[in-house]
ZAMARGU-4260 file (C-alpha; in steps of 0.2 Angstrom, whole numbers, plus 5000, padded with zeros to 4 digits):
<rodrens>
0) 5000/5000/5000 | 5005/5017/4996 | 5005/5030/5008 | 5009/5049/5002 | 5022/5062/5007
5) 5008/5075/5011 | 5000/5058/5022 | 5018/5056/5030 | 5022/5073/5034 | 5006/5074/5044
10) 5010/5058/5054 | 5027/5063/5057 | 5021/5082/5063 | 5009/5072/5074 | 5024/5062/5082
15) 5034/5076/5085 | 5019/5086/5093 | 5015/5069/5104 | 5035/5070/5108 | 5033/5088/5111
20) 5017/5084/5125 | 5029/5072/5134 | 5044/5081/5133 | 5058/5079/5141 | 5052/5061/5142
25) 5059/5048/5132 | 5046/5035/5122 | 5049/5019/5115 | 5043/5017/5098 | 5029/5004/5102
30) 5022/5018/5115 | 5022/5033/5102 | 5013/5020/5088 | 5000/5013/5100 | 4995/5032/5103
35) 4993/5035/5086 | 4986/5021/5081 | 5000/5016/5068 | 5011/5002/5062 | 5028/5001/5074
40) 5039/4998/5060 | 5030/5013/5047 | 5032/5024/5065 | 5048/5020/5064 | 5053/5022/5048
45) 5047/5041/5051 | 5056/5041/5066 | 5073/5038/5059 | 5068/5047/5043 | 5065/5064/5058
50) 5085/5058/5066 | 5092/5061/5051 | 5083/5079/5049 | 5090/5084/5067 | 5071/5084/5072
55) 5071/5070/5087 | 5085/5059/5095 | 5090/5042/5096 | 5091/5033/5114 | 5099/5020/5115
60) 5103/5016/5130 | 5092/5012/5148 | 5094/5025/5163 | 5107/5015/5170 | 5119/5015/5154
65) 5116/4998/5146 | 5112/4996/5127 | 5097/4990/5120 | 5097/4976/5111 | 5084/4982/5100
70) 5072/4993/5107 | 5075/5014/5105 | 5066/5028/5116 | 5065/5044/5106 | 5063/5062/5110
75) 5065/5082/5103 | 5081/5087/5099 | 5083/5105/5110 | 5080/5116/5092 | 5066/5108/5088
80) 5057/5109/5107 | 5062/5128/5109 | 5053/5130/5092 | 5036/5123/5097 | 5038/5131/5112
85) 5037/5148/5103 | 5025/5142/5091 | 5014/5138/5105 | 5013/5155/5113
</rodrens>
C-alpha cells in the first residue's frame, strides 16, 4: 500500500507534537505507535527518517547505561522543542 508524502508529513508532525506533549520524556517506539494508532515499523521508519533531519534523538541506551538490544526511546532534539515552544505562545 501506498502511503503519500503529504499523508507522511502529517503523521510525522503528529509524532513530534506527541514528543513535544511528553517532553523531556523519552518513548519507545511501540508507545508513540500505539498512541497513534500506527504500524511500529512505518512509525519507525518516520522516526529515523526525523533523526536524520535533526528533528528527534535516538536513545539507545536504559537510565542505567546499558544498550538495548533492539528497542529505542525517542525524543525532541533542543531546536526543535524551543521552536514549538514559541509556536505555542
Amino acid at each position: 500500500m501506498y502511503i503519500s508524502k503529504e499523508k507522511k508529513e502529517k503523521i510525522s508532525e503528529q509524532i513530534l507534537a506527541y514528543l513535544y506533549s511528553t517532553n523531556p520524556k523519552p518513548l519507545f517506539t511501540s508507545h508513540i505507535a500505539k498512541e497513534l494508532a500506527r504500524d511500529e515499523e512505518f512509525v519507525k521508519k518516520l522516526l529515523i527518517d526525523l533523526k536524520k533531519k535533526e528533528f528527534v534523538i535516538e536513545i539507545t541506551k536504559n537510565p542505567k547505561g546499558k544498550e538495548y538490544a533492539r528497542r529505542s526511546r525517542w525524543k525532541l532534539s533542543e531546536k526543535v522543542y524551543i521552536l514549538y515552544k514559541q509556536k505555542q505562545f
